[in-house]
N, C-alpha and C positions, 0 to 999 in steps of 0.2 A: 148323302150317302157316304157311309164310311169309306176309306180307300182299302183296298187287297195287295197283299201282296204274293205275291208264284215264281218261288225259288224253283227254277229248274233245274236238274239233277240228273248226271247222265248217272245210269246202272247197267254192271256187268247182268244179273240175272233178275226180270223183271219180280218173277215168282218168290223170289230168294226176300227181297227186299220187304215186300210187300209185307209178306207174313213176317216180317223182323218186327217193321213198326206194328203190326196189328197184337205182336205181343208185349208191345209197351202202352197199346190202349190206344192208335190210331186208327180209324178207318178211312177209306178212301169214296170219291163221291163218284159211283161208276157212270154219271152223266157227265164226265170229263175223262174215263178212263176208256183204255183198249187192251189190245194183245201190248202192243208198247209204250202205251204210258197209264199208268195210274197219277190221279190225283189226291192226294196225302191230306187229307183234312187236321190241321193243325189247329186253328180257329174259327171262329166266323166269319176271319176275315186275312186270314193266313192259309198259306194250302204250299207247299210242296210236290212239283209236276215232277215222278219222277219217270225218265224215258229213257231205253234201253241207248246204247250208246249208237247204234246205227241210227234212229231218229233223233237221238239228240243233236246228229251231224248236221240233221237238214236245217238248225237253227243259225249255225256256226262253218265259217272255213277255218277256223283256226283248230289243232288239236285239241284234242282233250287230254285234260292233264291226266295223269296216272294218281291215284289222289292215295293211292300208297306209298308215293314216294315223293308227293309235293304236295302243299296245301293251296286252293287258291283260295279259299273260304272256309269261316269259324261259323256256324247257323248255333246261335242262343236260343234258349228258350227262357223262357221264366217257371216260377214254381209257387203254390201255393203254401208253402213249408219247405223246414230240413229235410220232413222226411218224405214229401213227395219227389225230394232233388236224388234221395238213396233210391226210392221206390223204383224210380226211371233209370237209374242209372244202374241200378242193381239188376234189375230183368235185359237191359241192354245187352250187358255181358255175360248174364243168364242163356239168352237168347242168341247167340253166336257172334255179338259186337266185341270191338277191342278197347284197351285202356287207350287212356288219350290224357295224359299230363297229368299230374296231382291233385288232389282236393284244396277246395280255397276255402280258409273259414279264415274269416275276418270277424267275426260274432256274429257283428250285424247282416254281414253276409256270408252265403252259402255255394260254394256251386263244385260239382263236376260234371266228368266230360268224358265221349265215349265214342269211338267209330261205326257206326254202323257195315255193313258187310262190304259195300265200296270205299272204307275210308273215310267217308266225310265225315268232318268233325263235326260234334253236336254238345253243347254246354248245356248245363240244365242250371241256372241261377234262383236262388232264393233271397233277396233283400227285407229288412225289417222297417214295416211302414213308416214306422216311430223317427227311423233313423234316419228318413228323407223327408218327414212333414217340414212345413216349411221354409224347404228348398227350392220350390220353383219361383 
C-alpha cells in the first residue's frame, strides 16, 4: 500500500477556501469532510485536511500561526509542464490568492508560487525529466 500523506491546514473561512481550490481544479472527498473540515484531494495519495481554525485547535495547544505574517510551511506541488505551473498559478490569483515571491526559471526547471486566501504558501514546480535521468 502506497503511504498518504494529510497536510493539515487551519482556515479562517471554510467556504471561502474550498471554492478557491475548486477553482484551480481541486475537489475535495466529502467522506472526510464536514461543516469544519474538508478534505482537499490533491492526489491518490496526498489530500490537504483543511479545518476551520476552531477545530484545528482541538489537534493543537500551541497557537496558530497567523500565516499572513509568519510562514511555518512552503506545500510544493509538482507540474506536468511550464504551462500547467502558469495554469495554477494564474487562476490562483485569478481566483482571490496572493503573489508569493518570484518566478524560478532555471530552463530545466519551472516553478511559481501563490497564497491562497489564508496565506499559506503553495509552489507549483515543473522539472525536465531529461535533466534528472540518471540521477538517482
Amino acid at each position: 500500500m502506497a503511504r498518504m500523506i494529510f497536510v493539515n491546514l487551519p482556515v479562517k473561512d471554510l467556504e471561502t477556501t474550498v471554492g478557491f481550490f475548486g477553482k484551480l481544479g481541486f475537489t475535495t472527498n466529502p467522506q472526510f469532510s464536514d461543516d469544519k473540515t474538508a478534505c482537499l484531494v490533491i492526489s491518490d495519495t496526498i489530500f490537504a485536511m483543511l479545518m476551520t481554525e476552531p477545530r484545528f485547535k482541538d489537534f493543537t495547544k500551541k497557537d496558530i500561526v497567523d500565516a499572513s505574517q509568519a510562514t511555518e510551511v512552503i506545500l510544493a506541488l509538482s507540474a506536468d509542464s511550464r504551462e500547467k505551473v502558469d495554469e495554477i498559478a494564474d487562476a490562483a490569483l485569478a481566483s482571490g490568492g496572493f503573489p508569493a515571491g518570484e518566478t524560478q526559471d532555471m530552463g530545466f526547471m519551472y516553478g511559481r508560487s501563490f497564497q491562497d486566501p489564508d496565506h499559506h504558501i503553495w509552489e507549483v514546480m515543473w522539472m525536465d525529466p531529461a535533466a534528472v535521468e540518471g540521477q538517482a
